[in-house]
C-alpha positions as CSV (number, residue, x, y, z in Angstrom):
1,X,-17.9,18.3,49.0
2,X,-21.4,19.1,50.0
3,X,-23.0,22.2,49.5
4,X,-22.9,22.5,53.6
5,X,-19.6,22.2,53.3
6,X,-19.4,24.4,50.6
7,X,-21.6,27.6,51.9
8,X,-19.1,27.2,55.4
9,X,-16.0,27.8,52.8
10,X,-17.5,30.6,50.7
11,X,-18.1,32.0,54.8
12,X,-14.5,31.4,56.1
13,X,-12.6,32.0,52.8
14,X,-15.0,33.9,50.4
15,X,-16.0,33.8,47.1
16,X,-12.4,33.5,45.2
17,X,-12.1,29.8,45.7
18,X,-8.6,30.3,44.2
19,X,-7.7,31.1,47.5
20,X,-9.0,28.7,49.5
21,X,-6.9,25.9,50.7
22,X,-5.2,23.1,48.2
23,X,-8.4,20.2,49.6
24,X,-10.9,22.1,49.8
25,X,-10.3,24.6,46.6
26,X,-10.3,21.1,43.9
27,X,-13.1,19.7,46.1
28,X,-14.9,23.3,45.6
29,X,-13.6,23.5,41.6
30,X,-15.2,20.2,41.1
31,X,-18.4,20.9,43.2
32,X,-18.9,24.1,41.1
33,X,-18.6,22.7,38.0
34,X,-21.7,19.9,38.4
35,X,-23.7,22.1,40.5
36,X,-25.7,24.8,39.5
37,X,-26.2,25.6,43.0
38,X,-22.6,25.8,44.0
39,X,-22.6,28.4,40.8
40,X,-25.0,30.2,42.3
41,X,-23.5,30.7,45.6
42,X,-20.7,31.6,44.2
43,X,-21.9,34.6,42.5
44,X,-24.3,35.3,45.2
45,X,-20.8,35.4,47.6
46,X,-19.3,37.7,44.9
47,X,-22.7,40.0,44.3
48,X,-22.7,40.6,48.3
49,X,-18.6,41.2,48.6
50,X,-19.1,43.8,45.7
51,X,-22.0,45.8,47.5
52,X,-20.4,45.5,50.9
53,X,-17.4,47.2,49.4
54,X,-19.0,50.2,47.8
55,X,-20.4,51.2,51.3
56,X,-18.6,53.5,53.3
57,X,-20.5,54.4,56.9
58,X,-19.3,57.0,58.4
59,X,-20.5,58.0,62.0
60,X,-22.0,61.1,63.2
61,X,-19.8,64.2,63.8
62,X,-21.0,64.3,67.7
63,X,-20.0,60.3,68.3
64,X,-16.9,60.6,66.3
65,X,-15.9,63.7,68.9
66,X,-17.2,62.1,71.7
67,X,-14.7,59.2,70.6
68,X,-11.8,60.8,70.5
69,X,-12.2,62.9,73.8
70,X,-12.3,59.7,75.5
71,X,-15.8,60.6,76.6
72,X,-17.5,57.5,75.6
73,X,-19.0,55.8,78.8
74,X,-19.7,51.9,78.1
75,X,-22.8,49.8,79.8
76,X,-22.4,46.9,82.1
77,X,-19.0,47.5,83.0
């Protein structure tokens, strides 16, 4: 595994390669253990999954009405 190959995973399956499928998770395991890289991206994947869970956005009162009244009008359509 390259680390292409190995940044597209950690996109489409995330940073617990215990989940990612049987090929590409012992190809990854491997990878991770002879590359300080892979390492890296690993916990970079795992830093950036921990901050985008801690933030809650919440939208403003007036859109959140406008929402639910059905009064939102979309462009181009």
């Amino acid at each position: 595994m390259t680390i292409a190959e190995f940044e597209d995973c950690l996109d489409r399956f995330g940073e617990d390669v215990s989940t990612w499928p049987a090929p590409q998770r012992d190809r990854a395991r491997a990878l991770a253990r002879n590359s300080a890289e892979a390492r890296a991206l690993l916990r970079e994947a795992a830093t950036l999954r921990r901050m985008i869970a801690g933030k809650r956005v919440a939208a403003p009162a007036a859109l959140m009405r406008r929402i639910l009244s059905g009064r939102i009008v979309l462009r181009g359509r």
